[in-house]
N, C-alpha and C positions, 0 to 999 in steps of 0.2 A: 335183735338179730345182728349178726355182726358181719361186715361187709368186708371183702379185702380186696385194695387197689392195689392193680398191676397193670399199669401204660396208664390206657383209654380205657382196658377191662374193669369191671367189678365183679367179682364172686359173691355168691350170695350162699354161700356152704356154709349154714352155722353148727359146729360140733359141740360145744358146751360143754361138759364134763368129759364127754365120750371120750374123746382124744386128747393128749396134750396141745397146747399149742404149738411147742417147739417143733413138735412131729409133723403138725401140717405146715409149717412155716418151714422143714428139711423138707417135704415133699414138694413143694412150689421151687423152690433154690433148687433142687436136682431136675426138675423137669425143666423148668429156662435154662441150665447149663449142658442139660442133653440135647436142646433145641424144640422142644415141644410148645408147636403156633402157642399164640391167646385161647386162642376158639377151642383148643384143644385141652388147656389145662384141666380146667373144672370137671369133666370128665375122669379124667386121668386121675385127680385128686378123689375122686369117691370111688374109683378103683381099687386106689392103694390104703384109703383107710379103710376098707372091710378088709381087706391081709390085714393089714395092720390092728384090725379087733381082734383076730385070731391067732393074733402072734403074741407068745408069751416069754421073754426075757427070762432066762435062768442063768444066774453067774457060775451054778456050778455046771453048767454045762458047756459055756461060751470061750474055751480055750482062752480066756483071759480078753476076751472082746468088752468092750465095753456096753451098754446097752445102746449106745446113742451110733456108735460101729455096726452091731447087727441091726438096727434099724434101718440107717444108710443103707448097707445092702442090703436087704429087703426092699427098700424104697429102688433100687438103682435095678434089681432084677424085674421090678413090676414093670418098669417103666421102660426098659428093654425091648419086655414080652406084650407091651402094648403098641409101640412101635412100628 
């Protein structure tokens, strides 16, 4: 299982193949820069990966976004709308 330390928190979310890591490691980095508590992340973090399993990157569609760009916003609008 894989554990991720933030302060005094531990997470115990383990996604495995499911998700990249980069993508939950950009979701925790945009929710502590928006200001969302401790107690509040791990929530928030299995919020935005179920968008984020139904979100499908096309380059021809992404006006030249990068994936790791429309990610971010995806991540920065859930996070928003949880707020």
């Amino acid at each position: 299982m894989l554990y991720i330390t933030l302060g005094a928190t531990m997470f115990k979310n383990d996604y495995g193949t499911v998700i990249e890591k980069w993508k939950v490691d950009l979701i925790m980095s945009r929710a502590r820069r928006l200001g969302f508590r401790r107690q509040d992340l791990e929530d928030a973090q299995q919020q935005i990966v179920i968008a984020l399993l139904a979100f499908e990157y096309d380059p021809e569609r992404s006006n030249g976004a990068t994936e790791e760009t429309a990610v971010t916003a995806l991540i920065d609008h859930q996070l928003l709308t949880l707020r």
